[in-house]
C-alpha positions as CSV (number, residue, x, y, z in Angstrom):
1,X,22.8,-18.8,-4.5
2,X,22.1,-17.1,-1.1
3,X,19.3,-15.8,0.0
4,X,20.3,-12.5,0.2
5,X,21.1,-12.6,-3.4
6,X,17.7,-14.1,-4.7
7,X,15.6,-11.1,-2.9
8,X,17.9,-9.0,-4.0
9,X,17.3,-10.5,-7.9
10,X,13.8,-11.0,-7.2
11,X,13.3,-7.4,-6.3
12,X,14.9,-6.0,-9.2
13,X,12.9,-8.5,-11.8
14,X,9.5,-6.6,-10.2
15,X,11.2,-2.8,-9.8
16,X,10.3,-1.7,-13.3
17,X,6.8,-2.2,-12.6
18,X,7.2,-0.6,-9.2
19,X,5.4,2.9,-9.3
20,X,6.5,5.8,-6.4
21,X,3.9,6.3,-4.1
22,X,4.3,10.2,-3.6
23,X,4.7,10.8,-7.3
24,X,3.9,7.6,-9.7
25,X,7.1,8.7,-11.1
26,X,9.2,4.5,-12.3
27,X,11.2,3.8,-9.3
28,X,15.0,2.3,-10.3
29,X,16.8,0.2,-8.0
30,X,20.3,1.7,-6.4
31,X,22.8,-1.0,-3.6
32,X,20.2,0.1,-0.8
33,X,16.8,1.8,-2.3
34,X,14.7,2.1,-5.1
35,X,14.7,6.0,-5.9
36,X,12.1,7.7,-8.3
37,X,13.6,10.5,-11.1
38,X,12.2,13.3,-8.5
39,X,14.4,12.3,-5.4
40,X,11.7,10.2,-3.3
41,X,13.4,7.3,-1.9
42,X,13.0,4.1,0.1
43,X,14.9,2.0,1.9
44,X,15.7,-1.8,1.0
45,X,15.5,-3.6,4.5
46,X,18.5,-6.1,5.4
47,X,15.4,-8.8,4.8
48,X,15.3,-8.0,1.1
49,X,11.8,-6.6,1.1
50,X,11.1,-2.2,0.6
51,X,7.9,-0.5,2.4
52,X,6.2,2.2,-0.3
53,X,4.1,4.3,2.2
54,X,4.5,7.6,2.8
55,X,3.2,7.9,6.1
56,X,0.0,9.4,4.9
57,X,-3.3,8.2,4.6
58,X,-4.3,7.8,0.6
59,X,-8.1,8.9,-0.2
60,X,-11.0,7.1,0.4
61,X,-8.9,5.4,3.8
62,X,-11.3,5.0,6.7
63,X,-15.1,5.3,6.8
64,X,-16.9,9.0,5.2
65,X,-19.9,10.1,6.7
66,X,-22.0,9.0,3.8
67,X,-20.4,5.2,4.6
68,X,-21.8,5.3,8.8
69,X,-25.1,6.6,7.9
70,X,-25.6,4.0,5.3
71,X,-24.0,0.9,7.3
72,X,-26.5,2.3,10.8
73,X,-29.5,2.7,8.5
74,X,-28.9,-1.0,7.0
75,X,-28.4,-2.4,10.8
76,X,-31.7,-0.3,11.9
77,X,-33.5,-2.3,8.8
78,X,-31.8,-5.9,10.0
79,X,-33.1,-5.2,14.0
80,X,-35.9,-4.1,12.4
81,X,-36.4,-7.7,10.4
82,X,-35.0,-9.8,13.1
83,X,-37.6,-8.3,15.9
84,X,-40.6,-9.0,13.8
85,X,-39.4,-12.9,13.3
């Protein structure tokens, strides 16, 4: 068997559990993209692998505020402990 074929087979044995990104709706795989029921649709690369980003950021991606304060106060505290050594 080629290559090309086993990605090709190896992607379709995981697709069912494959999820769409923009909508969670089961994503089926077509000759050149896995699809959801509501139209999103991604590519299959000539590699054999598929990219499921939307080109947005998901929640919780990159630091909140409440994340800096905490990480600053902790190194304050561990300055703190290392100066009085």
């Amino acid at each position: 068997m080629d290559v090309k074929a086993e990605r090709r087979r190896a992607l379709a044995a995981v697709a069912e559990w494959l999820r769409c990104p923009a909508c969670a709706g089961a994503l089926a795989l077509s000759e050149r993209s896995l699809a959801c029921p509501s139209g999103h649709s991604f590519d299959v690369a000539r590699q054999g692998y598929v990219t499921l980003t939307t080109g947005r950021p998901g929640p919780g991606t990159g630091d909140s505020a409440a994340m800096v304060a905490g990480f600053s106060l902790a190194m304050a505290w561990s300055v703190e402990s290392w100066q009085m050594t």
